[in-house]
N, CA, C and O atoms as a GROMACS GRO file, in nm:
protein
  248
    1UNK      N    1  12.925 -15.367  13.444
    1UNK     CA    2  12.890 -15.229  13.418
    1UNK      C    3  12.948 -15.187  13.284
    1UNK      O    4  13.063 -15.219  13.254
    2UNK      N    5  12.876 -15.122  13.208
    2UNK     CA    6  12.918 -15.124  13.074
    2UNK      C    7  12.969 -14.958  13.034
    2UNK      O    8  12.922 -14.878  13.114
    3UNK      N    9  13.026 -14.916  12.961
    3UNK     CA   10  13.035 -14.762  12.961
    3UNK      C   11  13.017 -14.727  12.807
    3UNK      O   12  13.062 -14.772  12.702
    4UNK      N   13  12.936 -14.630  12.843
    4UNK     CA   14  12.887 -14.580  12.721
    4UNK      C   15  12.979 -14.431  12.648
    4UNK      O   16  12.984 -14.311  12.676
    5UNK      N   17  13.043 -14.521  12.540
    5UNK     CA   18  13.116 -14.405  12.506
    5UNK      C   19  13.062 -14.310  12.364
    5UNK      O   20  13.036 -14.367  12.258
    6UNK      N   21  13.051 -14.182  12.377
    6UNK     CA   22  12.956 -14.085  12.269
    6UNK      C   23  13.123 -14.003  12.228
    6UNK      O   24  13.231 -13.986  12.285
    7UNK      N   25  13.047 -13.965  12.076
    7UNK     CA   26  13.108 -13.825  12.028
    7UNK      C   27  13.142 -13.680  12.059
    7UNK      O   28  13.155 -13.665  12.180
    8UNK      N   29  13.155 -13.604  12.012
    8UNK     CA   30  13.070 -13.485  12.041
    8UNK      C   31  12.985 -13.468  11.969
    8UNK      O   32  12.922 -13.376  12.023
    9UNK      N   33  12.918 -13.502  11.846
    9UNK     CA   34  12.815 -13.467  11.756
    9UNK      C   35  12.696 -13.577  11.832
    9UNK      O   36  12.588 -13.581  11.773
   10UNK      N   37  12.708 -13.660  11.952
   10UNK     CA   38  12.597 -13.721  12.010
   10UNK      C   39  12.574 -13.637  12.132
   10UNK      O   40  12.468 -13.646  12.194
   11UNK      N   41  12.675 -13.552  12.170
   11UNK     CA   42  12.695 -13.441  12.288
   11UNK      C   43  12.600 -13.326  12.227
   11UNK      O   44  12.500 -13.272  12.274
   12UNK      N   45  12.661 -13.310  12.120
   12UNK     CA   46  12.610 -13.178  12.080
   12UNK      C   47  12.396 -13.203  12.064
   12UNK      O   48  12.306 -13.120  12.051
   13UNK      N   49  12.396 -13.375  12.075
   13UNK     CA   50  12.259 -13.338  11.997
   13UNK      C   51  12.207 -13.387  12.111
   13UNK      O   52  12.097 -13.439  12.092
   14UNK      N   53  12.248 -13.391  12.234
   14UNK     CA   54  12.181 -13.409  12.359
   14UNK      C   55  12.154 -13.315  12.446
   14UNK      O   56  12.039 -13.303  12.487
   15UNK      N   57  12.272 -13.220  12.495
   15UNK     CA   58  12.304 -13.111  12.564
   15UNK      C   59  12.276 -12.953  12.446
   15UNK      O   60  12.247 -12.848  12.503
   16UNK      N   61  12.285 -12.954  12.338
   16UNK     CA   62  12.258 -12.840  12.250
   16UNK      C   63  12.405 -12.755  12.276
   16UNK      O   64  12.399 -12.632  12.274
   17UNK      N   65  12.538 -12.825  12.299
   17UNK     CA   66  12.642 -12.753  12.319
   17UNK      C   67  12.704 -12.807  12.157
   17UNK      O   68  12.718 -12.924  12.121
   18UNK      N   69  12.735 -12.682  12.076
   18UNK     CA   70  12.825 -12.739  11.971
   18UNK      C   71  12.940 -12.785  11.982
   18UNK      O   72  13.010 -12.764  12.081
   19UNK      N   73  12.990 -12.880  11.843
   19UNK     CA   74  13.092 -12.998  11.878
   19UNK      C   75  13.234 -12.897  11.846
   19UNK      O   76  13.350 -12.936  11.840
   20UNK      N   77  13.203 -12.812  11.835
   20UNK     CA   78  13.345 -12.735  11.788
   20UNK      C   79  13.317 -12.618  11.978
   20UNK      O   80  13.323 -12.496  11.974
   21UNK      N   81  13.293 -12.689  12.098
   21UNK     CA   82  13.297 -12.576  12.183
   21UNK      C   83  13.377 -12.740  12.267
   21UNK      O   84  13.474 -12.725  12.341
   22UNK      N   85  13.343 -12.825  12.250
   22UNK     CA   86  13.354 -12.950  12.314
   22UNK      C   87  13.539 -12.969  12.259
   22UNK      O   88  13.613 -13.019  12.343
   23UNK      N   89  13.586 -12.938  12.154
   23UNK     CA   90  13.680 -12.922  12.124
   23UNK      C   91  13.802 -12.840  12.198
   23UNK      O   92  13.910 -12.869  12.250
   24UNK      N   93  13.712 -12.706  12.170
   24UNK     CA   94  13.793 -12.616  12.210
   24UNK      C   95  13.810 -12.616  12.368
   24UNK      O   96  13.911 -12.559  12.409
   25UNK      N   97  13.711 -12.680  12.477
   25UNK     CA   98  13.732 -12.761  12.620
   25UNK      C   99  13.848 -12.859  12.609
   25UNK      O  100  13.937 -12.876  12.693
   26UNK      N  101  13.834 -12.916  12.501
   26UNK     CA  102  13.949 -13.027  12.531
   26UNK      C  103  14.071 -12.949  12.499
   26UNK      O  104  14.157 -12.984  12.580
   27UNK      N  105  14.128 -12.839  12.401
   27UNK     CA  106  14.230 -12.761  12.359
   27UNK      C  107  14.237 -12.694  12.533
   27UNK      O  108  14.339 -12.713  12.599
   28UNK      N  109  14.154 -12.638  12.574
   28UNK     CA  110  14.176 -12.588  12.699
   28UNK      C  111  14.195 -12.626  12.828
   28UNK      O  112  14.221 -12.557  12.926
   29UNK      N  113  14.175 -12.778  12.816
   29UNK     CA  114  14.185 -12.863  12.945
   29UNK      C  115  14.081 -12.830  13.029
   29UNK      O  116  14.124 -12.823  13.144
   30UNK      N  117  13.996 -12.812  13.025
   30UNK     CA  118  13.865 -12.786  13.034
   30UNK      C  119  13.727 -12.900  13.007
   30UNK      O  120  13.731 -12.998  12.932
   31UNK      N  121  13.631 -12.864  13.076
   31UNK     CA  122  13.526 -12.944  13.027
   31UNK      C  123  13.574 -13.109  13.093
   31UNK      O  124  13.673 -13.141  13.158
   32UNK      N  125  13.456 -13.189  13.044
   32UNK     CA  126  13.458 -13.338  13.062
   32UNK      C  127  13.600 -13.429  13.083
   32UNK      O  128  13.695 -13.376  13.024
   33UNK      N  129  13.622 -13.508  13.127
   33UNK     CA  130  13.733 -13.641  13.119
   33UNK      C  131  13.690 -13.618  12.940
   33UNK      O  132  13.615 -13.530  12.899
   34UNK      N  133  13.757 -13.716  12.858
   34UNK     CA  134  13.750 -13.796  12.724
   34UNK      C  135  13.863 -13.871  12.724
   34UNK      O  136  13.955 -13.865  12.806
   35UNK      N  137  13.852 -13.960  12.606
   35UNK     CA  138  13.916 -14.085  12.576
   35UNK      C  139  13.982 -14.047  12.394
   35UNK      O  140  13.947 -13.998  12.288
   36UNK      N  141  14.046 -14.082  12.431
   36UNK     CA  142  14.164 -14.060  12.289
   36UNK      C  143  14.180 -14.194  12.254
   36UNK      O  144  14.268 -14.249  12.320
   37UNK      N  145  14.109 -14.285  12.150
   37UNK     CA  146  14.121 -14.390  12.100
   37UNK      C  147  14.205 -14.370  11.931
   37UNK      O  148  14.152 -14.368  11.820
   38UNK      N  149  14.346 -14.359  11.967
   38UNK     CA  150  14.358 -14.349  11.793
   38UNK      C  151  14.374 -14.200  11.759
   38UNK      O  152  14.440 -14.111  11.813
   39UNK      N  153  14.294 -14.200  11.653
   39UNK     CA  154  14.251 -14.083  11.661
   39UNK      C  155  14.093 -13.985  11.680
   39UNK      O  156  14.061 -13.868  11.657
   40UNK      N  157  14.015 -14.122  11.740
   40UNK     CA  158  13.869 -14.060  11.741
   40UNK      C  159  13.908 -13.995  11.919
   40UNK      O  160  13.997 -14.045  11.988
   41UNK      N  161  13.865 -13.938  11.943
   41UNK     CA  162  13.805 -13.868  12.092
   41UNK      C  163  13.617 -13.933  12.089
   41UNK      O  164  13.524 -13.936  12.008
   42UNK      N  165  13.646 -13.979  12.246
   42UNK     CA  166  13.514 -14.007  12.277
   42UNK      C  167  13.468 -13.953  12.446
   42UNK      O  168  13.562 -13.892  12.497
   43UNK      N  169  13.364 -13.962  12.524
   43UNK     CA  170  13.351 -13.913  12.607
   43UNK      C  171  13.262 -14.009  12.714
   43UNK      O  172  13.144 -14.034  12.689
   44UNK      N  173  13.312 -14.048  12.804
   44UNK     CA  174  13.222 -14.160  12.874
   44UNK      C  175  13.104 -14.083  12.936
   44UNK      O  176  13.141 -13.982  12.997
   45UNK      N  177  12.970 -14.106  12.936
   45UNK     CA  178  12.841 -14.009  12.932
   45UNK      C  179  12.839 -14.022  13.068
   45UNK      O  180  12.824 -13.917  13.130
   46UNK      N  181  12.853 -14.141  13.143
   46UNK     CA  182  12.818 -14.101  13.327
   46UNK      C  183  12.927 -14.008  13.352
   46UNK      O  184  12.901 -13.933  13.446
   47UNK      N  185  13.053 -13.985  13.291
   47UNK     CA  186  13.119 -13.912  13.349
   47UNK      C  187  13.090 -13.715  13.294
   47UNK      O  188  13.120 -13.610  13.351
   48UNK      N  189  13.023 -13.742  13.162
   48UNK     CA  190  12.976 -13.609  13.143
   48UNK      C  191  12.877 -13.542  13.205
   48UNK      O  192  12.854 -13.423  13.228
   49UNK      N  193  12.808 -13.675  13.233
   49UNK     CA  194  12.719 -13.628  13.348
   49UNK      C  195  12.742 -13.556  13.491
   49UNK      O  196  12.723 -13.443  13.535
   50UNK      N  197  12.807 -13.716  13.558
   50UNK     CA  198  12.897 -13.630  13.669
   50UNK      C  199  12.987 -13.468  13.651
   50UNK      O  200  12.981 -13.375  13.732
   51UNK      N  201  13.045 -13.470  13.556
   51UNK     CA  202  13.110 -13.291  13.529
   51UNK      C  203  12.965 -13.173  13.497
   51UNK      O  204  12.982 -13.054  13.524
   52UNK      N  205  12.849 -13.213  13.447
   52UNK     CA  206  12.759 -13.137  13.463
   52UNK      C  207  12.683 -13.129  13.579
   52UNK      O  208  12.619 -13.026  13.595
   53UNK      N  209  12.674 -13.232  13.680
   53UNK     CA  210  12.650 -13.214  13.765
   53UNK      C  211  12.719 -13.148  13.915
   53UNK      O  212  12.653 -13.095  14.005
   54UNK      N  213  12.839 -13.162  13.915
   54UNK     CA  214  12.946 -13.104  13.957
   54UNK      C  215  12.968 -12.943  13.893
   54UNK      O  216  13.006 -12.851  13.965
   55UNK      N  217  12.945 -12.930  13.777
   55UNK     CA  218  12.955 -12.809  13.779
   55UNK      C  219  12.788 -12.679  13.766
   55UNK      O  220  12.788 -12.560  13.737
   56UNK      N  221  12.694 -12.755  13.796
   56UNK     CA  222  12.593 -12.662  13.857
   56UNK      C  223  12.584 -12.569  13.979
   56UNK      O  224  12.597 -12.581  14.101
   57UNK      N  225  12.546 -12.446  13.868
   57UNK     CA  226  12.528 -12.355  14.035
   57UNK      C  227  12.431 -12.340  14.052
   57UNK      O  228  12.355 -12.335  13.955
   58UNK      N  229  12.376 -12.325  14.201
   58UNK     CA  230  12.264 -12.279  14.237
   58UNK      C  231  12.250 -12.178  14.308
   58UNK      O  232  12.294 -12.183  14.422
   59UNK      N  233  12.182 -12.055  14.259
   59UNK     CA  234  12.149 -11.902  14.348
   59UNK      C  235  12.155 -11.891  14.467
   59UNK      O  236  12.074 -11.970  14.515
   60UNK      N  237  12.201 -11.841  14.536
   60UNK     CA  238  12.180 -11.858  14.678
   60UNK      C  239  12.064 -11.800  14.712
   60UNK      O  240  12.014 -11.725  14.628
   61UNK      N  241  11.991 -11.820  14.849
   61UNK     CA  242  11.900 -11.803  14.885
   61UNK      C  243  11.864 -11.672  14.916
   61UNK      O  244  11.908 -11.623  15.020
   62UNK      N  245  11.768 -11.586  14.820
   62UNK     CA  246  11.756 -11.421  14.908
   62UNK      C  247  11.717 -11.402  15.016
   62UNK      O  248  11.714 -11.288  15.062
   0.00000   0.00000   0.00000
């Protein structure tokens, strides 16, 4: 199983969330897992997935 690790400027051009909000999640402990290689930050995508999927709401029923 291989893991696919992205930016935020590959975040930003998938999801339409800017890379300076993806930041300020990580300043806040907030948002996605990421990976601190060094000094790049990266973000494993099944797991951004899983946190977007985990964090959907759905209306409740009228």
């Amino acid at each position: 199983m291989a893991i696919s690790l992205v930016d935020a400027k590959y975040l930003q051009e998938c999801y339409g969330i800017p890379v300076q909000t993806w930041a300020v999640w990580r300043t806040k402990q907030i948002g996605p897992p990421w990976v601190k290689l060094n000094r790049l930050v990266r973000y494993d995508l099944a797991l951004v997935d899983s946190w977007i999927a985990a964090n959907t709401v759905t209306p409740a029923d009228a």
